[in-house]
C-alpha positions in Angstrom: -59.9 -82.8 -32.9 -58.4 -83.3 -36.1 -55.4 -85.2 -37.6 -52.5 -83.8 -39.7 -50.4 -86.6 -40.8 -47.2 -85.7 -42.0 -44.1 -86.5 -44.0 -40.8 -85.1 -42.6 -37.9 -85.2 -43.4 -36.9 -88.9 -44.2 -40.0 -89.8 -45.4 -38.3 -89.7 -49.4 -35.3 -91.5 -48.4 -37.4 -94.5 -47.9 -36.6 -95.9 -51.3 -38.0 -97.4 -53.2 -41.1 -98.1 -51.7 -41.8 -94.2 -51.0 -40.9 -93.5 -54.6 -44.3 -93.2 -56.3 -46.1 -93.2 -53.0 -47.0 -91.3 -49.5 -45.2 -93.1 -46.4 -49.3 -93.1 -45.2 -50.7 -94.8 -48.4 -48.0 -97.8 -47.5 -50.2 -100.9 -47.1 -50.1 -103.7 -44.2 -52.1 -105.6 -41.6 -55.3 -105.3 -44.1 -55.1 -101.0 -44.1 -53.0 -98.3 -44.2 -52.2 -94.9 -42.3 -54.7 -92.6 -44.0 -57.6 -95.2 -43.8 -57.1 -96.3 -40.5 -57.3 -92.9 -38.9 -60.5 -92.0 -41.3 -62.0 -95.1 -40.0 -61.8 -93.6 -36.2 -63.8 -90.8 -37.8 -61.4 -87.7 -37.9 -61.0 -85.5 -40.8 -57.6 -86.2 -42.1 -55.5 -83.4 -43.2 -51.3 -84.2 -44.5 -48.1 -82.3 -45.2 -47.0 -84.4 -49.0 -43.9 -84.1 -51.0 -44.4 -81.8 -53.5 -44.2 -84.4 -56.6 -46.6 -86.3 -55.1 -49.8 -84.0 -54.3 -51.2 -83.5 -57.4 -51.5 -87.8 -57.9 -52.7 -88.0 -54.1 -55.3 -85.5 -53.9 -58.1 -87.5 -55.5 -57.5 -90.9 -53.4 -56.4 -89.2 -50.4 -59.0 -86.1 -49.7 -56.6 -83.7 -47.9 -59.2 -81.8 -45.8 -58.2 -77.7 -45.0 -56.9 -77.5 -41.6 -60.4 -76.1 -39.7 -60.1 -76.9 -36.2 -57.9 -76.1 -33.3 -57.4 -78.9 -31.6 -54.6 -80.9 -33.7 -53.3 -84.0 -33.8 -49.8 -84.4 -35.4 -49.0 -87.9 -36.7 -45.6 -88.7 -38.8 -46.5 -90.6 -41.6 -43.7 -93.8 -41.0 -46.0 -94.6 -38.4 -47.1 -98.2 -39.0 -50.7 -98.3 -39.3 -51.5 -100.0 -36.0 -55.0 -100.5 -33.7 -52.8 -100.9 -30.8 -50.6 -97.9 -31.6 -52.8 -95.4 -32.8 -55.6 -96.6 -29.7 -52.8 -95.3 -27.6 -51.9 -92.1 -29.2 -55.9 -91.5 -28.9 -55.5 -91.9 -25.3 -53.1 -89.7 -24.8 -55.2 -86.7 -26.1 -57.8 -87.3 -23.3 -55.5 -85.4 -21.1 -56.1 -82.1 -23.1 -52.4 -81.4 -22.3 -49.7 -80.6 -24.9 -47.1 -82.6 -25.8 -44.7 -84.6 -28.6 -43.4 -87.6 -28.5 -39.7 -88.4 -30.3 -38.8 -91.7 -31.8 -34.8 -91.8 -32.8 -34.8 -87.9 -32.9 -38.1 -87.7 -35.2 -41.3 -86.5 -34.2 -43.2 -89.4 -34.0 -46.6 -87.6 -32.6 -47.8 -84.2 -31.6 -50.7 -83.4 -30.0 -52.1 -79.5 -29.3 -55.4 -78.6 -27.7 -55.5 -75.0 -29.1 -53.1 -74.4 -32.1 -52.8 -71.9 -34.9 -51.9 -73.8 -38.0 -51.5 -73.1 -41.8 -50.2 -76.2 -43.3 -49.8 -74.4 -46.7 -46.7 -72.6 -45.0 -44.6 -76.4 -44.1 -43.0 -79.0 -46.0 -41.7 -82.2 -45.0 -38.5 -80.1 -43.6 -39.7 -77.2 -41.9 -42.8 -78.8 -39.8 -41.1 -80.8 -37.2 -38.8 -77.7 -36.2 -42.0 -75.4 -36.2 -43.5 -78.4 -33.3 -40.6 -78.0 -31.8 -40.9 -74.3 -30.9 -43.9 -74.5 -29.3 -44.9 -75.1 -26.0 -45.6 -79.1 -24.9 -44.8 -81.7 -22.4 -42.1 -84.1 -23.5 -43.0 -87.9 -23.1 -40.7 -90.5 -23.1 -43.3 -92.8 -24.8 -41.4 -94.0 -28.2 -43.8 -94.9 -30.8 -42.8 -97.2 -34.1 -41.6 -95.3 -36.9 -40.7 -97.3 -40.6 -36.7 -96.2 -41.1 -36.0 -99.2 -43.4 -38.3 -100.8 -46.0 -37.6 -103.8 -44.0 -39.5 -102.3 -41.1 -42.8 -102.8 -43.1 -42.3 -106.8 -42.9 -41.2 -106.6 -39.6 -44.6 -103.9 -38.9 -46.5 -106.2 -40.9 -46.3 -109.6 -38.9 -46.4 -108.1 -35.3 -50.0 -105.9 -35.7 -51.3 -108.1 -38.3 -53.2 -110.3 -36.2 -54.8 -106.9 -33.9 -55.8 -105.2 -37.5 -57.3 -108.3 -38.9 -59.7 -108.8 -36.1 -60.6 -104.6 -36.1 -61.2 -104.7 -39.7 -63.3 -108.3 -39.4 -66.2 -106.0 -37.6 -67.0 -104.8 -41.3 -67.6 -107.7 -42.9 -69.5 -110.6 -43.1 -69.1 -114.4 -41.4 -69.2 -116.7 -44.5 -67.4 -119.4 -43.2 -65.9 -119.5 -39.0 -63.0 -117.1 -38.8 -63.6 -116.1 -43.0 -65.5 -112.7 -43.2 -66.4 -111.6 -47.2 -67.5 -108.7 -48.7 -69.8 -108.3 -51.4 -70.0 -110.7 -54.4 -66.7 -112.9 -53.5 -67.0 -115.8 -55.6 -65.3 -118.9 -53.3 -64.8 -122.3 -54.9 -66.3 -125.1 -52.9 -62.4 -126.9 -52.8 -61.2 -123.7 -51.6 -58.7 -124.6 -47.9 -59.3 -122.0 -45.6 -56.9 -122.5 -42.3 -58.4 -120.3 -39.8 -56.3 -121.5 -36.3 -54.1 -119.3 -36.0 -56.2 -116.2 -37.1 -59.0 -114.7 -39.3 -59.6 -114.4 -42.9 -61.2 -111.2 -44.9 -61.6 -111.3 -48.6 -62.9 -108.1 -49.8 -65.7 -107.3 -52.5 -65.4 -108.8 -56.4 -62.5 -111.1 -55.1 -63.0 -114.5 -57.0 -60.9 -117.5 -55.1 -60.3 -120.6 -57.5 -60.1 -124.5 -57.5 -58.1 -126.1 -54.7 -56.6 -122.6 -53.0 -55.0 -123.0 -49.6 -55.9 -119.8 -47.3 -54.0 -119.6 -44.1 -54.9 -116.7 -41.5 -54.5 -114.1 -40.7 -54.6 -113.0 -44.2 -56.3 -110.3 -46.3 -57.3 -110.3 -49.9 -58.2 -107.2 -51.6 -60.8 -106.1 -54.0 -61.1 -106.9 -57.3 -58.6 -109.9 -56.6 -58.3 -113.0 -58.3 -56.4 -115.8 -57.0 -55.7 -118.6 -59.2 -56.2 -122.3 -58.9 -53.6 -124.4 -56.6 -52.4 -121.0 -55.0 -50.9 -121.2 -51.5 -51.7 -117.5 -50.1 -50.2 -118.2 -46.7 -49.7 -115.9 -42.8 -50.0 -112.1 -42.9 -49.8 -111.7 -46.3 -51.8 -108.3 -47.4 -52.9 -108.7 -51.1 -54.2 -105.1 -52.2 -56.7 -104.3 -54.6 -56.7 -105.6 -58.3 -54.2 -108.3 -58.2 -53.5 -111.8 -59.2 -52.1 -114.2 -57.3 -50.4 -117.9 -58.3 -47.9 -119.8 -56.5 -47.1 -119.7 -52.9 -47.3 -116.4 -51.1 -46.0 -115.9 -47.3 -46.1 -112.9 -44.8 -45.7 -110.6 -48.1 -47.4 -107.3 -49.3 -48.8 -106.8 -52.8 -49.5 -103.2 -53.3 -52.4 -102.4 -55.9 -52.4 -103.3 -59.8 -49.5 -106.3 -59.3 -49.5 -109.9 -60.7 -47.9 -113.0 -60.0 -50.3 -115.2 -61.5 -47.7 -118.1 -62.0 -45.5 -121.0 -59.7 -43.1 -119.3 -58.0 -42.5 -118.5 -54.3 -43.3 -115.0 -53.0 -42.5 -114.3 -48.8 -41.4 -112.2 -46.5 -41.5 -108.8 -49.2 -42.5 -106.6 -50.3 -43.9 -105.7 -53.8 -45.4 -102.1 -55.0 -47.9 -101.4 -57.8 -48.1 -102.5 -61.1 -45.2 -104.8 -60.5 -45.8 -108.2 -62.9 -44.1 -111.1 -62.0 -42.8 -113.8 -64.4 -43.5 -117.1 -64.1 -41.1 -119.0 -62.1 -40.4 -116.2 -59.7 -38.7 -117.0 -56.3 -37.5 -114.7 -53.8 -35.5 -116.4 -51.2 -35.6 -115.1 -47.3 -33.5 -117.5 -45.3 -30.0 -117.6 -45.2 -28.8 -121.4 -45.5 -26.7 -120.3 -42.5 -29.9 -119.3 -40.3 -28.5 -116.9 -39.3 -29.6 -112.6 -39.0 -30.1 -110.8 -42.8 -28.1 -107.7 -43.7 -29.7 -105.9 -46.6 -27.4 -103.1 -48.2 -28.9 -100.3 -48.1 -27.8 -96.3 -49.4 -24.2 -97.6 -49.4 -24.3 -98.9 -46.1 -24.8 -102.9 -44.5 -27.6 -102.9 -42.1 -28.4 -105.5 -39.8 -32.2 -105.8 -39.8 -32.3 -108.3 -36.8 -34.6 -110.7 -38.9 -33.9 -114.4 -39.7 -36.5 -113.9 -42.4 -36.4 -111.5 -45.1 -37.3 -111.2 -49.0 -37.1 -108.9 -51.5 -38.3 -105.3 -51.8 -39.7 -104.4 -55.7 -40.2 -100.5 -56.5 -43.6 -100.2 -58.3 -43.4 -100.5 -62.2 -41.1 -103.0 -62.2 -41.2 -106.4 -64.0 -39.3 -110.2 -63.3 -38.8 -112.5 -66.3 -39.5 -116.4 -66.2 -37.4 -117.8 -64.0 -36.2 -114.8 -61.4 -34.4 -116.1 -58.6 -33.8 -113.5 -56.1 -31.2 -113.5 -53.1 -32.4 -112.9 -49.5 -32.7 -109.2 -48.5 -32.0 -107.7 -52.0 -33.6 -104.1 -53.1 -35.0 -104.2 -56.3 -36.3 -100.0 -57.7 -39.0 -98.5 -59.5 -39.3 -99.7 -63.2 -36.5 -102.0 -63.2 -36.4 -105.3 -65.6 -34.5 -108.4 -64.0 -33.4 -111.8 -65.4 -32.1 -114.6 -63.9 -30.3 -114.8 -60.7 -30.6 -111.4 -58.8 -27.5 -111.5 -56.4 -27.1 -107.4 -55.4 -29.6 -104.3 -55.2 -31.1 -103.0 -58.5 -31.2 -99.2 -59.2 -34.0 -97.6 -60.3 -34.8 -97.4 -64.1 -32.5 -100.3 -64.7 -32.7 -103.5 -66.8 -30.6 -106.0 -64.7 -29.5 -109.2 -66.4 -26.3 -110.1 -64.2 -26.0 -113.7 -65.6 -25.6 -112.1 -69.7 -23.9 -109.5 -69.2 -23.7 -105.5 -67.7 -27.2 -103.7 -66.3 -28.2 -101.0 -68.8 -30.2 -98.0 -68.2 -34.2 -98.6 -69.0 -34.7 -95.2 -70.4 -37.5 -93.1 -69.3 -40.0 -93.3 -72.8 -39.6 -97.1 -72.8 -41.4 -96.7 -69.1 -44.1 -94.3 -70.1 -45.3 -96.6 -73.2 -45.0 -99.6 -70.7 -47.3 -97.6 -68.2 -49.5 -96.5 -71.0 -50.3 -100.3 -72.1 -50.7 -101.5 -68.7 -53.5 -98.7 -67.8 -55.2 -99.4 -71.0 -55.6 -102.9 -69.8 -57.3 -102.3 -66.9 -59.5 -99.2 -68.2 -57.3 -97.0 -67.1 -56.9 -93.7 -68.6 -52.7 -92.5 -68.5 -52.8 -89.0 -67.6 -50.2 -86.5 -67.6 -50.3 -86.5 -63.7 -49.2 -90.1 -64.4 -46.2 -89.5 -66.9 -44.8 -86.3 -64.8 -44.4 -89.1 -61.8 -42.7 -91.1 -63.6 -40.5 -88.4 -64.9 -40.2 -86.9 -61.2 -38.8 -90.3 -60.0 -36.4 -90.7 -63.0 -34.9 -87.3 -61.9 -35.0 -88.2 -58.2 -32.8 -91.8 -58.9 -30.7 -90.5 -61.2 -28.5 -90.7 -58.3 -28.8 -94.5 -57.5 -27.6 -95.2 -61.3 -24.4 -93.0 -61.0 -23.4 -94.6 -57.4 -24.0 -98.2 -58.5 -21.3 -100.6 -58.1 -22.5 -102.7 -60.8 -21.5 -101.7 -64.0 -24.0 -99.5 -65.7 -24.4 -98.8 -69.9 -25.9 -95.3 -70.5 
């Protein structure tokens, strides 16, 4: 059998976290989509956004479509053991059929299919399941419709993936499992009641850290003296962490090296965060979060609830964020951060109008951030950038803050 994961028709209106990134390659619980089914040992094939295949290609190998036997998997699944263990059950039964979450394909199985994935995008594919023959099941699976789903994801499998992924490590310390070379300093508090601890390879941990499980730290990490990394946080490869950190995601290439608290969000890559940062995610009423989102007020049935920050974007000392808000890709913000933040936006509420962060501005930025972690830009790297600018040109035009072009 083999998997096709696949993007339909949604999948790009999760902004901004699905901006500069596949809804697979969306971290949490320790993994993601993509290397969570690789790990069961299938050969992953995927149905992309056009923009975004030429940047995936390398990271992601999208293997040709050989076999007949195919597993269909929407890629706003959250990367699961329970989940995707029960989806792999299903197949046993050799039987066709797709299950529907909210009207979306969530999963499609077929024992002897005819498939050309060059021939589908993200629009046509899930019509093209449709027409065929299959058993419909009633079984809903979870599907990410909100960027405040990945919290929400995050924190109930966190503690199931932590203790999967644990089985390829190795026990330093009861309930702490290392990779290679992780550098741990002997007043380094790990908390391991309430769930286990993995600190990938290279990973240095500094003087007087406070680890709380289930947690996982990346490679290549470094997390400074005094840090509280707390709860199901997911710190991705190549970051730096300072401050307190709670039940948040750090996608790769991001820093907040400095005092400030970080919890319940959600930050992308390349995302640098001044010191003195604070996201706030509780209401001082206690009461459910709302987050505005594509002109509308959702109700996200969560008492807790940060920020969400679009990759490329940067915080100046001293940030103060209000519960639920939506920050986008390569936006600047400045002091008190009291509504959503387009895309391409510097935001400095408390002096004044937002104006427009133009698009060379970002590209120089991007080009001086590679070259400090040996990174060559590329023009794969540029067009993306240039690709997204296009794409939120709408989110400037419709803001209801007022915007200087």
């Amino acid at each position: 059998m083999q998997v096709v994961i696949f993007e339909d028709y949604l999948a790009g209106e999760l902004r901004p976290v699905n901006l500069a990134r596949a809804a697979f390659g969306i971290s949490m619980g320790g993994t993601n989509l993509y290397s969570m089914i690789r790990s069961k040992g299938f050969k992953v094939s995927y149905i992309l956004r056009n923009y975004l295949k030429d940047i995936y290609k390398d990271n992601f190998p999208n293997h040709p479509v050989t076999e007949k036997s195919l597993l269909f998997i929407n890629a706003s699944l959250p990367p699961a053991s329970s989940v995707i263990q029960r989806i792999l059950d299903l197949t046993k039964e050799k039987s066709p059929f797709v299950a529907q979450t909210d009207s979306r394909i969530a999963v499609a199985f077929f024992p002897n299919l005819k498939f050309e994935p060059g021939k589908f995008d993200e629009y046509s594919l899930a019509n093209w399941l449709q027409d065929q023959e299959y058993e419909f099941i009633e079984d809903k699976f979870p599907l990410i419709n909100y960027p405040f789903d990945i919290i929400r994801y995050n924190e109930k499998y966190f503690g199931e993936n932590i203790e999967e992924l644990s089985k390829n490590y190795r026990q330093k310390f009861p309930g702490v499992f290392v990779g290679e070379n992780v550098k741990i300093h002997p007043t380094v508090c790990m908390d391991t009641e309430d769930g286990m601890i993995i600190i990938d390879d290279n990973t240095s941990i500094g003087p007087f850290v406070y680890l709380k499980g289930p947690l996982y730290i990346g490679k290549k990490c470094r997390i400074i003296e005094r840090t509280s990394v707390k709860e199901m946080c997911h710190i991705s490869h190549t970051c730096k962490v300072g401050g307190e950190v709670e039940c948040s995601i750090m996608e790769p290439y991001s820093n907040k090296q400095h005092h400030g608290f970080l919890g319940h969000s959600w930050v992308g890559s390349w995302v640098n965060m001044g010191a003195g940062t604070s996201t706030s995610d509780l209401k001082n009423t206690y009461g459910e979060i709302a987050v505005e989102y594509q002109g509308k007020k959702v109700p996200t049935g969560m008492q807790f609830l940060g920020s969400i920050i679009g990759d490329y974007s940067k915080t100046a000392i001293n940030t103060s964020i209000f519960t639920g808000k939506i920050i986008g890709v390569a936006s600047y913000v400045y002091g008190f951060v009291t509504t959503n933040v387009p895309s391409f936006c510097n935001y400095a509420r408390t002096f004044g109008q937002m104006t427009e962060h133009y698009l060379p501005a970002v590209v120089r930025t991007q080009q001086r951030m590679f070259a400090r972690r040996g990174i060559k830009q590329t023009r794969l790297h540029i067009k993306l950038l240039e690709d997204i600018y296009q794409i939120t040109r709408d989110e400037r035009i419709m803001s209801t803050e007022s915007l200087s072009l």
